[in-house]
C-alpha positions, 0 to 999 in steps of 0.5 A: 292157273298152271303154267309150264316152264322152259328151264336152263340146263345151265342155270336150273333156277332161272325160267328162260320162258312160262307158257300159260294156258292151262287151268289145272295141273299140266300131266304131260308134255311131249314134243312133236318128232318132226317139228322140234319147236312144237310141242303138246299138253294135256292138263286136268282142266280137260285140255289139249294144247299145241304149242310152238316154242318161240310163242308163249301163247296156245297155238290151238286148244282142244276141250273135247271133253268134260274129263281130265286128260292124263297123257298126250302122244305124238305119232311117231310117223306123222306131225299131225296125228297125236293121241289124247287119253282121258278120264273117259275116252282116247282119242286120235286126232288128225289134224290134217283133215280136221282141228274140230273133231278127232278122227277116232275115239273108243269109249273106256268101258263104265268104271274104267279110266283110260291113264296112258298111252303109246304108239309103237314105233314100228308098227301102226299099233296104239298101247293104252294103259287104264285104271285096272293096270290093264293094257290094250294094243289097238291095230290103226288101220290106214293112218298117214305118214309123214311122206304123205303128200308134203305134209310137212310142208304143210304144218310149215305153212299152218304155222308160219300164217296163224303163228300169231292168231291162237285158236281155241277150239 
């Protein structure tokens, strides 16, 4: 199993915290840019977690796929919408309309694998970086921002009611 530690600055030896969830070896860690308490994952064991830093339990799980994820991104304009790229796909997920099914997925061409991925800060364009060392800007069209219709106070409230109930999906 493959857990991801919360260290010290102070003290680099020591663990303050352990998040267990994964069953592989974890690629990517980022946190969301509007709420600094949550934070996602990837891991070879082909999921997606969220977590919420105060508990040390998954928040919500994603297995969309058979195949390893190698990099998960947050959107830089809403705390909903994150990116995933894996052996196989990208998918983009907005967890304002659904936790089930993301909202956009485009298939790699055969032979290919999807390695990284990028939102661009200004502009409403994801990068993705494959197997081949090539790069694609793909254009997303009509994606939600934060202003959005209170969506962080929304988040707020999700969270606030299933902080101790973890979904796996």
């Amino acid at each position: 199993f493959c857990h991801i530690h919360k260290c010290s600055c102070s003290y680099n030896e020591q663990y303050l915290d352990t998040y267990r969830g994964h069953k592989g070896p974890v690629y990517k860690v980022t946190w969301n840019p509007f709420r600094h308490d949550v934070f996602l994952s990837c891991s070879a064991d082909w999921g997606v977690i969220i977590w919420q830093q105060d508990n040390l339990q998954p928040f919500l799980s994603f297995y969309p796929t058979t195949y390893v994820v190698y990099d998960v991104a947050w959107s830089p304009k809403s705390p909903y919408i994150f990116a995933a790229a894996n052996e196989s796909r990208v998918e983009i997920w907005d967890l304002h309309i659904s936790n089930l099914d993301p909202l956009i997925v485009n298939v790699a061409n055969p032979g290919i694998k999807f390695t990284t991925i990028l939102f661009a800060k200004q502009t409403d364009c994801l990068l993705v970086g494959d197997s081949d060392g090539q790069v694609a800007v793909y254009e997303l069209r009509n994606m939600p921002t934060a202003l959005d219709s209170n969506v962080y106070l929304h988040i707020e409230t999700c969270l606030r009611y299933t902080t101790h109930q973890p979904k796996e999906i």
